[in-house]
Structure formats: C-alpha cells, structure tokens
C-alpha positions in Angstrom: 120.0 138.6 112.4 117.7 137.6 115.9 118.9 135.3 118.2 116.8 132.0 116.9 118.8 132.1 113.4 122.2 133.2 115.2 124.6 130.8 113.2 122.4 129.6 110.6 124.1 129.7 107.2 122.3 129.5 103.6 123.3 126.7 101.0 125.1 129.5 98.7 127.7 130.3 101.4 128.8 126.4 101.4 131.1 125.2 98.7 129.7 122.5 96.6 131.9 119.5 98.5 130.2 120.7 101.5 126.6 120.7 100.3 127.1 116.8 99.2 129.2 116.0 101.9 126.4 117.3 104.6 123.2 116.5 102.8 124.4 113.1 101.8 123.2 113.7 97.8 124.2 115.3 94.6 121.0 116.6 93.5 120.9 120.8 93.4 119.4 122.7 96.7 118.5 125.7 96.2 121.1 128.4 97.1 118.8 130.6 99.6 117.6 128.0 101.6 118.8 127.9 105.2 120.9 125.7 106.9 120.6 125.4 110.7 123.7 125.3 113.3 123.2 121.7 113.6 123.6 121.1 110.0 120.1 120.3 109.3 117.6 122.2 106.2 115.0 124.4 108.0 111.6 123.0 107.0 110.8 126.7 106.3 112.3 126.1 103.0 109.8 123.8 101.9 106.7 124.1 103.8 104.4 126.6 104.6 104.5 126.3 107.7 101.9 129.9 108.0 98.9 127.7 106.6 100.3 124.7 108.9 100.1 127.1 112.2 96.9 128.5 110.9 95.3 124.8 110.2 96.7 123.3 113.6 96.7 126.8 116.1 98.4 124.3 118.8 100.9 122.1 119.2 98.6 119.7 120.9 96.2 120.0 117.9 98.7 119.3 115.3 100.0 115.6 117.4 96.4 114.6 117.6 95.8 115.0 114.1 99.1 113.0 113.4 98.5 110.4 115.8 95.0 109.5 114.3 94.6 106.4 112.0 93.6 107.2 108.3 93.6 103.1 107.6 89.9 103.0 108.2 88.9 106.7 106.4 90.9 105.2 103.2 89.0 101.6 103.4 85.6 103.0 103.4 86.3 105.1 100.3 87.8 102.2 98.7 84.7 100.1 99.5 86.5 97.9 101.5 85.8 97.4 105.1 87.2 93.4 106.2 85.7 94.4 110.1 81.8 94.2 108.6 80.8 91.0 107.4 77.1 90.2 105.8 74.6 88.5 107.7 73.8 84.7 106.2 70.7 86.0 105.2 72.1 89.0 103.1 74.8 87.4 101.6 72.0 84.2 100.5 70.0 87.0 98.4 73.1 88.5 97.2 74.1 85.0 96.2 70.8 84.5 94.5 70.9 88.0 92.6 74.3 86.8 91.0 72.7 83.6 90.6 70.1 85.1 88.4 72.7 87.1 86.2 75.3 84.7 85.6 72.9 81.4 85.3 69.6 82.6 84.6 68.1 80.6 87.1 67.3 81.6 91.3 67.8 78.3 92.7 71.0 77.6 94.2 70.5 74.0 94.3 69.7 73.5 90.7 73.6 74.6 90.0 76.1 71.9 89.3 79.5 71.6 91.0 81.2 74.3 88.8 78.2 76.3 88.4 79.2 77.0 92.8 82.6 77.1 92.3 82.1 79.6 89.6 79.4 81.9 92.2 81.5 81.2 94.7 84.6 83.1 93.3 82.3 86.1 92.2 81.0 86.1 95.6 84.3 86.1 97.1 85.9 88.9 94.9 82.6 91.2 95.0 81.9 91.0 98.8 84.8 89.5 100.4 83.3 87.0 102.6 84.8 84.4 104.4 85.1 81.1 102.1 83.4 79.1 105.1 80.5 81.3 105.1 80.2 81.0 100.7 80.2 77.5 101.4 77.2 77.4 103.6 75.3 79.8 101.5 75.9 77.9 98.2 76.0 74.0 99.9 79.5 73.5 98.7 82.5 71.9 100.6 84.3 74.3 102.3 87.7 72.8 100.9 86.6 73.5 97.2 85.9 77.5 98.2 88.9 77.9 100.3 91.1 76.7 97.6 89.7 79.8 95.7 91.5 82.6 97.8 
C-alpha cells in the first residue's frame, strides 16, 4: 500500500451499520470501492478521472472550464437569445409575413381590434419581443399587449 492510500479502507471491510451510518443512505455501494481516512468515497470509484486528466492536462485548465457560463451556449441552441432584440423595421415585415398567413391580407391597418391582439400574441410567443415594441408595430395600446404576457 503507498503512502497516499495509507489508511484508506474499502466499503467490504465496514459492517453494514457503518456503511449507512457514514454515507448517510441505505442504498447498496459497491463493496470495492474505497473509502478515504476522512470518511469520504474516492471519486476514483466513479469517474474516470484518466480521460478527465487527459481532457483538462492542468489544474488551471480544468477551473477555467468550470468557471465558464454555459447559460448563453444552451440559449442559442434553444433559439432563445432575450439580449438581441429586432430592429422596428424587422419585426414590421415579420409582423406583415404573419399578417399575410393568418389574415390573408398585408396591411396592418385594415385589422380589427382582435385581429392585433390575435398577431400580437403570435408575435410575442414566435419572437419574444417586448409588448411595447408589438404595440408600435401593430398601432395597438400598449395596455391591451402587455396584458398578453
């Protein structure tokens, strides 16, 4: 035995009483995993910690990739990005293309109260935008579209 596992034990040599009483649960741990001085399960048992040091080389390379935000990797593949808001002008034609689809028509000013509210909800769940900018874009009182979200 080297000095670094000097006083380590494995699950098998403590009785069962012990096992719960230590890790605090009654589910089964396997009998050849090791058990440091300190009472703790070596994460040996359960990672590979070969690939790990072989992926990371450093300490100092493995706390960086830790310490890095995935929040903004995770949005984009979701499609969802609240930092990026459409220009007026953007959001106007893609106001018109729903237009067209759900109302046959490309005039936003030909559609009647619920017509808006109706584009305005589609708008909101599709692109997220602010209900303060749907209102401008569709003329329609800002109270009606912030009542939406």
């Amino acid at each position: 035995m080297s000095e670094i596992t000097f006083g380590w034990k494995q699950v098998s040599d403590l009785t069962l009483r012990e096992q719960r009483r230590l890790f605090q649960t009654q589910a089964t741990i396997p009998a050849d995993w090791k058990i440091t001085p300190q009472g703790y399960i070596w994460p040996g048992n359960y990672v590979d910690y070969k690939m790990v040091e072989k992926l990371f080389r450093t300490p100092k390379s493995f706390t960086f990739f830790m310490g890095q935000s995935k929040e903004e990797e995770i949005n984009r593949s979701l499609g969802i990005n609240d930092k990026v808001a459409l220009p007026d002008m953007e959001l106007r034609e893609k106001a018109v293309t729903l237009c067209l689809r759900m109302f046959r028509t490309t005039n936003l000013r030909r559609l009647d109260a619920q017509m808006r509210i109706r584009l305005a909800k589609e708008l909101r769940k599709e692109y997220l935008c602010s209900p303060k900018q749907i209102a401008r874009i569709i003329h329609l009182d800002p109270k009606y579209v912030k009542e939406l979200v």
